[in-house]
C-alpha positions as CSV (number, residue, x, y, z in Angstrom):
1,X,109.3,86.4,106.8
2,X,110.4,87.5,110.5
3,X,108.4,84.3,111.8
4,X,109.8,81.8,109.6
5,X,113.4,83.2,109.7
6,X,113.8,83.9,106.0
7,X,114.3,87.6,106.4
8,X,117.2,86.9,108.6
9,X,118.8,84.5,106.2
10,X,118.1,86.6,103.6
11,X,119.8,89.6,105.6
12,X,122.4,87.4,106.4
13,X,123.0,86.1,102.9
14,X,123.5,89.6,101.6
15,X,125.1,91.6,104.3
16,X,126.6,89.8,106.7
17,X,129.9,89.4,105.4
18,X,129.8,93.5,105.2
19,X,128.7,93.5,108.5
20,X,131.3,91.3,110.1
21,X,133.9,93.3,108.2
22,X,132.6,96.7,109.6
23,X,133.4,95.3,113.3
24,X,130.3,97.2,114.4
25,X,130.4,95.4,118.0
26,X,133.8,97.0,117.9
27,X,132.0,101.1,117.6
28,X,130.4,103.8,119.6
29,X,126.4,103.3,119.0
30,X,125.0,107.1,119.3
31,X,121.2,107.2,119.3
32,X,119.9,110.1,117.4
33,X,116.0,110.7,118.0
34,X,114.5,111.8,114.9
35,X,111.4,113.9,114.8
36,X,110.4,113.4,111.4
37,X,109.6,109.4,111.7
38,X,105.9,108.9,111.4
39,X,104.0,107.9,114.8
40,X,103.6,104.7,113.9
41,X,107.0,103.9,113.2
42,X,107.2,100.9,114.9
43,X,110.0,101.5,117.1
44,X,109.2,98.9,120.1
45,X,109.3,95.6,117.8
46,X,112.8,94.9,118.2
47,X,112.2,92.2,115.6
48,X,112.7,94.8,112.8
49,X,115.5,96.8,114.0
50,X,119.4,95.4,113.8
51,X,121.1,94.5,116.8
52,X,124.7,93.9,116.1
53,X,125.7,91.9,118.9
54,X,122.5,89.3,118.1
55,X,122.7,89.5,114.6
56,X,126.1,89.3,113.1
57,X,127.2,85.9,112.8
């Protein structure tokens, strides 16, 4: 799905009216760590994590 694109249309199908409503390019991002993830959390693959400014069309 995150080769081929469909989990982005898919996202974008279902929430990116919401998220162009929510200006959130517009807000204060605050980056929380968070000790209870598991270690492999994959929290390098930028792939799988939502970028505002990239995503929201």
């Amino acid at each position: 799905m995150l080769k081929d694109g469909s989990y982005d249309r898919f996202f974008q199908q279902h929430y990116g009216a919401s998220i162009r409503r929510a200006d959130l390019d517009g807000r204060t991002l605050i980056r929380l760590d968070n000790p209870m993830l598991p270690k492999k959390t994959p929290l390098d693959d930028a792939r799988l994590w939502y970028q505002p400014a990239s995503r929201a069309r």
